[in-house]
N, C-alpha and C positions, 0 to 999 in steps of 0.2 A: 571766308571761314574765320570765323574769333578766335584765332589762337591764341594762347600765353604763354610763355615761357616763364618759369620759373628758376633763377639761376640761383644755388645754395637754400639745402633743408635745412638750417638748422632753427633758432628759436623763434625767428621770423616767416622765414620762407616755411615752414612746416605750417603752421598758422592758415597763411596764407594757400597753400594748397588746400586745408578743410575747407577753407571759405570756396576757392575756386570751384570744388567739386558738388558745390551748391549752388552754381549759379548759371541758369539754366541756357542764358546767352552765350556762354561758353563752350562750343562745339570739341577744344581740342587742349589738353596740357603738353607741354614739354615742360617734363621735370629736369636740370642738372645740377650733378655736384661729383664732388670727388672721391666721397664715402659710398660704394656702393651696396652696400647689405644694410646701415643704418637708414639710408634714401630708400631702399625697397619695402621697407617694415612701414616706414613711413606712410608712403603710398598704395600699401596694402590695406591700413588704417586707413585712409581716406578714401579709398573707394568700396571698402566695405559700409564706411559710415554715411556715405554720400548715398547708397544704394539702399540700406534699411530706412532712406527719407525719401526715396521714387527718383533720386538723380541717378545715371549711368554716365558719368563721363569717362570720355578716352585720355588716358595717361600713358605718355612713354617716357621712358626716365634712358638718360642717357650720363654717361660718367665722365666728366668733363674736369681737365685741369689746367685752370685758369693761366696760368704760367706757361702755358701751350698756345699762344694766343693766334699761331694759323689753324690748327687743328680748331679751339676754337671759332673761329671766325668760317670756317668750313663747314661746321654742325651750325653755327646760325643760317648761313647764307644757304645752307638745305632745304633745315626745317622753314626759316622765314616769318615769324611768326607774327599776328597782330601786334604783339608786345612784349617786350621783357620788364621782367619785373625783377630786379639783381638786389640780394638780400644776403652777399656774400661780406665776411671781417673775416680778422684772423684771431680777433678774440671780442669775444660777446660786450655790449655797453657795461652791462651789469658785475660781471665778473669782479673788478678789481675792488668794488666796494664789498662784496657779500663775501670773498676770499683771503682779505687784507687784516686776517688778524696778527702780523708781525708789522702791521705798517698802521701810522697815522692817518687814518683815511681824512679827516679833516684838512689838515693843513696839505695832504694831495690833492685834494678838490678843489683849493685857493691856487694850485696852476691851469683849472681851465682843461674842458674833454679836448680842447686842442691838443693837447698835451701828448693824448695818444692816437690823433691821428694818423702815424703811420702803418696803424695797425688795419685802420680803415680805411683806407685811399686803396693799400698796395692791389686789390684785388680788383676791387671797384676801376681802377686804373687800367687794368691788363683787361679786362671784359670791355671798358670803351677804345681801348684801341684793335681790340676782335669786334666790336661791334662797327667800328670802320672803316676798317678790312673786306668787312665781307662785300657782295655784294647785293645787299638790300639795306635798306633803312628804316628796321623798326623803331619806333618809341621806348627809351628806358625810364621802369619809376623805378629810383635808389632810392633806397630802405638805409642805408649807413652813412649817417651823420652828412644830410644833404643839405642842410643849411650851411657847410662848409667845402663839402668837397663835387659839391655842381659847380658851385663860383671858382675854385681852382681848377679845376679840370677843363669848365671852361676857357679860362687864360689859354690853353693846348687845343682850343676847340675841338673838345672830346667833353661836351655838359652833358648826363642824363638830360634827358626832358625834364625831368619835374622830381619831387622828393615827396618823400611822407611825413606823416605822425610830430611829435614837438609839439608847438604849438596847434597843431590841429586835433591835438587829442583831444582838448576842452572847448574847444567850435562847437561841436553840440551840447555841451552842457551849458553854455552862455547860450544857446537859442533856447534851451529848457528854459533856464531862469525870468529869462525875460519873456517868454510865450506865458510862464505863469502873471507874471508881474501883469503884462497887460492885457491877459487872457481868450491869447491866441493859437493856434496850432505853430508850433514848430518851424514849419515852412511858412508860416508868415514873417520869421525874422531874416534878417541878414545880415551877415557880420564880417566885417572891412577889418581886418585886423594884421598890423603889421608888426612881426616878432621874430626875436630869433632865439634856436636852440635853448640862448643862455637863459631867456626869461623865464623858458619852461622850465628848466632844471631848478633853479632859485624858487620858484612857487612851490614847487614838487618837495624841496629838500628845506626850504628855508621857511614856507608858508609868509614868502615874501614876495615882494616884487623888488627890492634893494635898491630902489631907484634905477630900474633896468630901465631904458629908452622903449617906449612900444607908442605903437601907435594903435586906435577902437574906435569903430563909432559902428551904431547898433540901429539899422531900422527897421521897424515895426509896418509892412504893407507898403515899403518904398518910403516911409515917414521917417525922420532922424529923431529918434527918441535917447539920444547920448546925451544930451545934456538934463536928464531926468534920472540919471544911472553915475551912480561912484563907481568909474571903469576899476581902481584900481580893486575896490572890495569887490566886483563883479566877475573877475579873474580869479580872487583866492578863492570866492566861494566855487567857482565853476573846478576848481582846482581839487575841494575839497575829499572824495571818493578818490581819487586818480588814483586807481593801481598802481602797484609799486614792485621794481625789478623784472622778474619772471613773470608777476601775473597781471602784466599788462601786453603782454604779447599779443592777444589776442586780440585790443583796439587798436595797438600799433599795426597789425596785418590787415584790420579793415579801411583804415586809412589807405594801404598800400592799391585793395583792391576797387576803393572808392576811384583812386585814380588811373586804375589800369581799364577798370569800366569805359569812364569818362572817354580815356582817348577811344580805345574802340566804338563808343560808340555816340560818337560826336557830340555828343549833351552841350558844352558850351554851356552848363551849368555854374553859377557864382557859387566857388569854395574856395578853403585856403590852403596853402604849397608851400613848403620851403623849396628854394634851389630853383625858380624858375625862370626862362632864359638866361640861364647863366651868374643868377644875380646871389648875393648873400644874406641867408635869412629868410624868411618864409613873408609871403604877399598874398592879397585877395585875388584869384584868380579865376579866369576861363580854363577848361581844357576841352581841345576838340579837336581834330585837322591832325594833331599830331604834335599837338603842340598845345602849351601854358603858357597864357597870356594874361600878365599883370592887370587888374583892374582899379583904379584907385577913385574915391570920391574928389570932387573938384579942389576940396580944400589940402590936398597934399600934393605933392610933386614925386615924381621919382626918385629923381636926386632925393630929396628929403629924406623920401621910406628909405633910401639905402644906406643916407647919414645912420640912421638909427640902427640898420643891422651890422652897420659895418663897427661900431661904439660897441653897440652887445656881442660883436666877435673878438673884439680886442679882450673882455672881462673873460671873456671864455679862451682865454689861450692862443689866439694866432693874433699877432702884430697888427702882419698888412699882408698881403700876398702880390707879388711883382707878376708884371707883364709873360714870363713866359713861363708861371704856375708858381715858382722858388715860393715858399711860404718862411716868414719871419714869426720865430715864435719873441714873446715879451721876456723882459729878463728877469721879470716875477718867474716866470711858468719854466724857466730854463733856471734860473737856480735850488728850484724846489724839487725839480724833476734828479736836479744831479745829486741835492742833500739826501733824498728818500731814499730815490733808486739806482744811484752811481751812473744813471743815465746822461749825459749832456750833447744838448743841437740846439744851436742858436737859431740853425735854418735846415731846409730841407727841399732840395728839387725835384722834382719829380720823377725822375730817373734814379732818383738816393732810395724813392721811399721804402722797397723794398729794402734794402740794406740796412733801412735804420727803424723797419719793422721786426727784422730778427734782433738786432740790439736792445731794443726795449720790449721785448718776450723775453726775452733772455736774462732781461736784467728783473723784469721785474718777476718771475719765476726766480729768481735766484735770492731776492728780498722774500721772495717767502716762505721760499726753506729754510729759513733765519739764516 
């Protein structure tokens, strides 16, 4: 049976269930989250909307709180599902920019989305240790900032499988560009592209690439045609439309179910992933078996591609991350964080995070009551 699990409705995971309930390989949802009359309205909406297009799928929503992680781990190891797909924070990407009018959002952005990491991990965190609890071992694609918190959770080996959206939101618009250029379909390109979180953000916000580390190469029918292409002008322009804040959710969700597909149903198809096996920053990948498997052309090394994510995670707010998760923020992103927001963490283990997820909610709710 193809199940899915969907853990957290909110701007993601809601998304994400329209798309599901259109997809006809999909025998079966488990919906969960905490809210539950906001999740029912939810999923009333999508399977009314799934049904006026000739889909009927089966959804059952169950109320889950992550913080519960046997109960938890109880309702997975039941239901069992092909996959989860966990699209749970405790506060949205978007927020602090679009809500921050008593705060500099500028010189906040110069400490790096590291910065508010603990908002994202804490939940993301308690779901892989219920997802290892139980007793099955489904596939998770994380939807929250998995260019950083696959590669730390792995240190705990507790990695989702694979990540979404980032840098994969403009992989198709870089096959558009160049199917036009050398006027082929689509699927005749393929795109090797090694990048993390930060480079997306910087394109998206700077219409730059800042001298961010990335690594491209573009072939046309198996042919390398990168040395015919200004990767860097290839990226801004592929950058150019990209939705912005809220009303991008809905390529962010199809990324998620590009890769929930995938593992169900073994494709082994060339795309690209942050967070996979464990690694930082987003790679060309297989997915299939149950798993995302790095693909890289002969002229890189792994090592290499993970030089490069790991340089673009330092600009983006986390240092380094030690052996049994502990995450080092930079002392840019920890002095800016305490001038702003009266917040201050030098570091953060993974057992903190919760605790220093309520502290920077708290703090930063409290900068914006003035």
């Amino acid at each position: 049976m193809n199940s899915v699990m969907i853990v957290g409705l909110g701007d993601i995971g809601e998304h994400a269930l329209e798309l599901l309930c259109r997809s006809p390989e999909i025998s079966h949802i488990y919906a969960a989250d905490i809210n539950e009359e906001a999740s029912l309205r939810k999923i009333y909406s999508a399977r009314a909307g799934a049904a006026h297009q000739g889909f009927y799928p089966s959804i059952e929503f169950e109320k889950v709180d992550l913080n519960d992680i046997d109960a938890t781990a109880s309702y997975i190891e039941r239901v069992n599902p092909g996959v989860i797909i966990s699209a749970v924070t405790l506060l949205t990407w978007w927020a602090p920019e679009v809500a921050a009018k008593n705060i500099d959002f500028k010189k906040l952005d110069e400490a790096g989305f590291g910065a508010w990491l603990p908002l994202h991990i804490t939940l993301t965190y308690n779901l892989m240790k219920a997802v290892k609890k139980a007793g099955c071992s489904p596939p998770v694609v994380n939807c929250s900032f998995p260019d950083a918190i696959n590669h730390i959770l792995g240190k705990a080996g507790l990695a989702p499988t694979v990540g979404i959206g980032n840098c994969d939101l403009f992989v198709p618009e870089i096959q558009k560009i160049v199917a036009d250029v050398f006027q082929v379909s689509m699927r005749s390109v393929s795109v090797y592209l090694v990048g993390h979180h930060y480079l997306c953000h910087v394109l998206n916000s700077y219409r730059s690439t800042l001298e961010t580390p990335y690594y491209l190469r573009v072939f046309v029918d198996w042919k390398d045609v990168t040395d015919q292409l200004d990767t860097d002008d290839l990226l801004l322009r592929a950058n150019t439309y990209m939705p912005k804040g809220v009303q991008d959710h809905f390529i962010v969700a199809a990324s998620a179910i590009k890769d929930a597909l995938h593992l169900l149903n073994d494709t082994h198809e060339l795309t690209y992933a942050p967070g996979p096996m464990g690694l930082p920053g987003g790679y060309p990948v297989r997915i299939g078996g149950g798993k995302a498997q790095v693909e890289l052309p002969e002229d890189i090394t792994l090592e290499d591609a993970v030089k490069i994510n790991e340089e673009s995670q330092r600009r983006d707010g986390i240092e380094k991350v030690l052996d049994d998760g502990t995450v080092v923020f930079p002392k840019k992103t920890v002095e800016i964080m305490d001038e702003i927001l009266g917040y201050y963490c030098e570091s953060m283990t993974l057992e903190e995070s919760g605790k220093r997820a309520k502290e920077l909610l708290a703090a930063y709710k409290k900068r914006l009551s003035g």
